[in-house]
Structures are given as structure tokens and as C-alpha cells.
N, C-alpha and C positions, 0 to 999 in steps of 0.2 A: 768472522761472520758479520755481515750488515744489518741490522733490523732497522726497519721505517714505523714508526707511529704514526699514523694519519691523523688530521682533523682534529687535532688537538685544540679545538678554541678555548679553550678557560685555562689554558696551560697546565692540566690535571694530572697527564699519566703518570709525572715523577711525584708526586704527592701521594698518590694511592697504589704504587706499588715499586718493589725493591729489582729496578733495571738492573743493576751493577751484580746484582749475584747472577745475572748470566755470563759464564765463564765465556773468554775472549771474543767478547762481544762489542760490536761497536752500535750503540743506537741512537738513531736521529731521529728526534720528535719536531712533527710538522706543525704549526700552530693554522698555516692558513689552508682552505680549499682550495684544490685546482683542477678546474671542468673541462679542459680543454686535454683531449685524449693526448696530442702530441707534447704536449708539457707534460703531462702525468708521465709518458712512455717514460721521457728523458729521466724525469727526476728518479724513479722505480728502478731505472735499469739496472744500477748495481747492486741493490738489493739481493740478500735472500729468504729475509723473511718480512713479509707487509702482515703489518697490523692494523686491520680495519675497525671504526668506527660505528655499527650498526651500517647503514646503507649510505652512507652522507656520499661517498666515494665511490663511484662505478667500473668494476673490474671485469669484464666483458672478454670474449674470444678474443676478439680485433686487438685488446691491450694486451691481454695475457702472453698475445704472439711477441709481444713486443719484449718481453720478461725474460729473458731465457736465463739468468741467473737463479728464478724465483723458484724456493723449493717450499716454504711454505707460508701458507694463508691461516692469521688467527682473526676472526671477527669476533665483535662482542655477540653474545645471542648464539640460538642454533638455528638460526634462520638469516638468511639474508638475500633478498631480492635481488640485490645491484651486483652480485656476485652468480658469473658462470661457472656452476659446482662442478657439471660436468666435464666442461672443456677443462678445467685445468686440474682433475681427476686425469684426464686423456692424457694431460703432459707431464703425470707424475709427478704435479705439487697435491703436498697434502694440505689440507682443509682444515681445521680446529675450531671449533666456537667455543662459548664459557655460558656458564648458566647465565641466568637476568633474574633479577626480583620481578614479581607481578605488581606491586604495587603503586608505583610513578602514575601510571598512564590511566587505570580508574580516578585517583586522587584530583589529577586536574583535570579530568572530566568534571568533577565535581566545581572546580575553579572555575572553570566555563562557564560554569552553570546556574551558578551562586552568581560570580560578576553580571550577567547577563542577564537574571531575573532581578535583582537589584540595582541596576543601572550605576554598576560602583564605577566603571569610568568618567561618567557624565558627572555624579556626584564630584568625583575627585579634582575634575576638571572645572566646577562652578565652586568649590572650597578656595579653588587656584583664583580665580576670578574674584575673589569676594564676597559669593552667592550661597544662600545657606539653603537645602534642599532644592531640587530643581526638577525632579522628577518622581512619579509612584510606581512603588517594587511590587513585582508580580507573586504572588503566595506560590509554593510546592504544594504544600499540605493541596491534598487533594486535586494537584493538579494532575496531569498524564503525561507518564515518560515512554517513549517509544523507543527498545533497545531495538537495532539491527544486527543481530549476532549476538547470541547468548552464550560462549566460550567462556573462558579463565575471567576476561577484563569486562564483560557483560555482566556476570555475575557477581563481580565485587560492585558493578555499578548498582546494581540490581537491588544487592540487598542495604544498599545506604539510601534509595530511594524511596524504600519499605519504609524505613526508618523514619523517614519524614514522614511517611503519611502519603507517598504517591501512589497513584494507580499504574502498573507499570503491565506494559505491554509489550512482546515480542515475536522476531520472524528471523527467519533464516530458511535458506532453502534445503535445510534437513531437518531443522528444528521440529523436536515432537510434542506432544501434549503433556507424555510425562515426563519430560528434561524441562519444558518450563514449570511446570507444576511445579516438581520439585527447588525450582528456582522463585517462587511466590510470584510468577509471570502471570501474564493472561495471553495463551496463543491467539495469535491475529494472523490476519492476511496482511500480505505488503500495503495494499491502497489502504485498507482501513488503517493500517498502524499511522501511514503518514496524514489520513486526512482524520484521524480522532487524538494525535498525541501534541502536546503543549511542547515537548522538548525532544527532537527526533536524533538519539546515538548512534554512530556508526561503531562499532564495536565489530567488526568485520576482519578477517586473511585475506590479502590480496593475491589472487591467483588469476589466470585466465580467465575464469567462467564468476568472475566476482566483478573485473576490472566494468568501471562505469556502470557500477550496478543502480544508483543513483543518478535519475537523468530527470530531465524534464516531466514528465512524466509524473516522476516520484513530489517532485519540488511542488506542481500545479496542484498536486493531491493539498498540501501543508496548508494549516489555517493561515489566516494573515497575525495572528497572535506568535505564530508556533515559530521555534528556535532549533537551528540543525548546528548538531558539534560532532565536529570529526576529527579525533585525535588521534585514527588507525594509517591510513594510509591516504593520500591524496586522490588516487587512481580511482579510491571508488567512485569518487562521485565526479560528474560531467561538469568541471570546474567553468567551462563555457556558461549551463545552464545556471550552476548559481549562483554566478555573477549577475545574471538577468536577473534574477529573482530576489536578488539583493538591491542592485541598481532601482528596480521598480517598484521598492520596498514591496513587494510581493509575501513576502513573509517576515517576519519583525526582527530576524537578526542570524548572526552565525557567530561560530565560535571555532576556530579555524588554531591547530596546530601542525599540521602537515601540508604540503604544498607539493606539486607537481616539481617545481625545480627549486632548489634546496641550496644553498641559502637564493630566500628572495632576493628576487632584482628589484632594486632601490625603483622601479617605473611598475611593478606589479599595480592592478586597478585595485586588488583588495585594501592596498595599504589607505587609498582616498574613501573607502567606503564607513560611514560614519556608526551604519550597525552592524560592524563586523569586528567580535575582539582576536588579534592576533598571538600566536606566541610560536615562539619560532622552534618548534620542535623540541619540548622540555618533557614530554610523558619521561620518557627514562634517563632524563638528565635529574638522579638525585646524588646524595652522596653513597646513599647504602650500594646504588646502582655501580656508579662509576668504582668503591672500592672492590667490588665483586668482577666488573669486566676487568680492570687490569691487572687484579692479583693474580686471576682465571688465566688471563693471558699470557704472563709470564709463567704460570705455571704449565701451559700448554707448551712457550718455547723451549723451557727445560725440560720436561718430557720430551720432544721429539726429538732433541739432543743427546737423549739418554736411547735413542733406537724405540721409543714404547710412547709412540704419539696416545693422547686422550680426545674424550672429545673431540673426533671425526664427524664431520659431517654428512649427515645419511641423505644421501639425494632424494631419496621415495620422500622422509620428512618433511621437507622443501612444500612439496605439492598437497598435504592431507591440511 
């Protein structure tokens, strides 16, 4: 039997979990990305079991045709977007996910957030220079955070924002009065949350009826003070739009860990933008994460070896 690890950048999976106890198993771990569908086909082909990375790696119809050895699919998470659950439901690979901690992706929300109202890279960058303070940090305490999706990672944002002392507002397009309530929120409308909040969270699922939910629009609402961090998914928001809005310092900064195309390209405009702090997709790169996906995973491979797969992936899930 073959197994492929994907996307292995930090060279982690053999550190956090025991490969070799899969009985005659031969596994190859990938350290680099490869976007390009016909290289991927190749490399997969003899494959039969791919080990995916959360969504870094896109497994679509069109490749899956390519796959005919492939019998099964373990990603980290029980969700994953770059993965067609159903076509390769249809060609009788089974699907596996592993749980995820919740707690990576609030955390450096908070990083975003804290660096950015404190201008800790500009500081860190005139300490380099010689310069002793160079700029003035903007308070919490009483400022206004505006969550967009009050879920699991909303709510941990939610109540560390309490904590400081912020006014914390939120919306979502089912959100009720007593789900924020009970989350110390203040229900808002969309234009109000963005034109009265100091720090505007995406904290959003990306599905169809979410994708570019953040557009112009939203962005023209935002004070020229206010700070948009999105550490959920790329898609939501109209990466055109705020890039103008950043470009035109339209609004005082972004906080940016997901990106339409994954890993950035060294020509991205965001990388030249001087109020945008980048991180290149670390919410669930911790260690408690990483030793939970690949233990998860190899335990998912030994299961389906044993005839009694776990952690199946539910198509309906995918979409709620």
C-alpha cells in the first residue's frame, strides 16, 4: 500500500505521529506544493491513500479522474473546501477527516490585532533602524470590535474582547438576538457593524451564499481609523476591493492570513502594502493542532485497513 502526505512544509508529520505502525505500508511525505493539476495527477497516481493538509491542495473531479489507484482520502478537519466529497464518494474512495482544536485561529486573531493596534511592526522596524518609538498605539479598552459570524471562532474572539473592555458588535445572516446576547454581543446590521466598528472580524464558513460577502460596499462603509482581519477564508471578501481600500489608505490597515491563492506569489500587491500585516496561513498551524491531525490521521489509515473506516465525511456537513 502507498500513502502520500501532502504539504508537509515544516517537515511535521513524522514528528507528530507513528507512520511505521501502519502495517506494509510504504509512505512518502511531500514537503513542497504543486498547483499545477498535471503534475499533481502524475505525482498521486500510484497512490492509494492521499493525506491532505486542511485545503492547501485541491482534489477536484478533473484530478480525482486522474486517480484510479486512489481508495482513500484522510484530511485534517471535517470540512474541506478544495476537496470534491462527492465525486469521489461516486468512485468509491472513502473520505476521513480528524477532529481540529478550535483554538489556533481566535488566538491570532488576537495577533492581528494587538500587532496592528500597536504598530508592533513599524516599532520593530525603527528599534532595527536605530529609532526609539516612532509611532502611537491605538487603545481597545473601549474601542468597537465588529465580529462577522458569531460561530465557535467568534465567540472565543468575542469573549477576549469583553475582557479588554471592547464594545463588541455582531451579524451574520442568521444570527439572533439571543445567540448574541448570550455571547455579551450587541446585534447589528451589516452597514452599521462596518461603519461604527474600530476592528472589523471575519469570523465566517465559506459556502456559496457567503463567497464575496465583503465587497466594496462593505469596505466604503469602514471608518478611515477601522482595521479588517480575516483569518477565515480568502473568498469572503472581494480581494480586488481591498486592495483599493488599502492602496488608497481608505481605511487604516488589514490583517490578512488567508489569501485566494495559497502559498503566495512572491508578485502578490499585498506583500508591497505598508498597512497590511501578513501571515501566511498559521490560525491552525500550532503544535497541539498538528499532533491531533496526524495522529487522527494515521488512526483513520488503520481503521480503514481494519474494514471499519472512522470519521467519514458527511457531505450534508460540508454545506451547514
Amino acid at each position: 500500500m502507498k500513502i502520500a502526505v501532502l504539504d508537509d512544509y515544516q517537515d511535521a508529520a513524522a514528528r507528530y505521529a507513528d507512520w511505521d505502525s501502519l502495517p506494509r505500508a510504504e509512505t512518502t511525505i511531500y514537503r513542497d506544493h504543486i498547483a499545477d493539476p498535471c503534475a499533481l495527477a502524475a505525482r498521486l497516481h500510484p497512490f492509494d491513500v492521499v493525506c491532505l493538509m486542511r485545503e492547501r491542495t485541491r482534489l477536484d473531479a478533473a484530478l480525482l479522474a486522474k486517480l484510479p489507484n486512489l481508495k482513500l482520502i484522510v484530511t485534517t478537519a471535517m470540512r474541506n473546501a478544495a476537496l470534491d466529497i462527492a465525486d469521489a464518494q461516486r468512485r468509491g474512495i472513502v473520505v476521513c477527516g480528524t477532529g481540529a482544536p478550535q483554538n489556533g485561529t481566535p488566538e491570532l486573531v488576537w495577533l492581528h490585532i494587538l500587532t496592528l493596534a500597536r504598530n508592533a511592526e513599524r516599532e520593530r522596524a525603527g528599534l532595527r533602524e536605530g529609532r526609539w518609538q516612532v509611532s502611537v498605539g491605538q487603545d481597545l479598552q473601549g474601542a468597537t470590535l465588529g465580529l462577522v459570524g458569531l460561530g465557535r471562532i467568534g465567540q472565543q474572539v468575542a469573549r477576549v474582547a469583553i475582557a479588554f473592555g471592547m464594545d463588541v458588535l455582531a451579524w451574520s445572516p442568521n444570527l439572533t438576538q439571543a445567540r448574541a446576547d448570550a455571547c455579551g454581543a450587541r446585534l447589528a446590521g451589516k452597514e452599521d457593524l462596518f461603519s461604527r466598528s474600530d476592528f472589523v472580524v471575519i469570523a465566517m464558513q465559506l459556502r456559496e451564499s457567503t463567497r464575496g460577502l465583503v465587497g466594496h460596499a462593505e469596505l466604503d462603509h469602514m471608518k478611515s481609523t477601522a482595521f479588517l482581519i480575516n483569518t477565515s477564508r480568502a473568498a469572503l471578501v472581494d480581494e480586488d476591493a481591498l486592495i483599493r481600500v488599502l492602496r488608497d489608505a481608505r481605511i487604516a490597515g488589514a490583517g490578512l492570513d488567508v489569501f485566494e491563492t495559497e502559498p503566495l506569489p512572491p508578485d502578490h500587491p499585498v506583500l508591497n502594502l505598508p498597512n497590511v500585516l501578513i501571515t501566511p496561513h498559521l490560525g491552525y498551524v500550532t503544535h497541539r493542532a498538528y499532533r491531533q491531525f496526524y495522529q487522527e490521521t494515521v488512526e483513520d489509515i488503520q481503521a480503514w485497513l481494519q474494514g471499519r473506516p472512522i470519521r467519514q465525511l458527511d457531505l450534508a456537513y460540508q454545506s451547514q
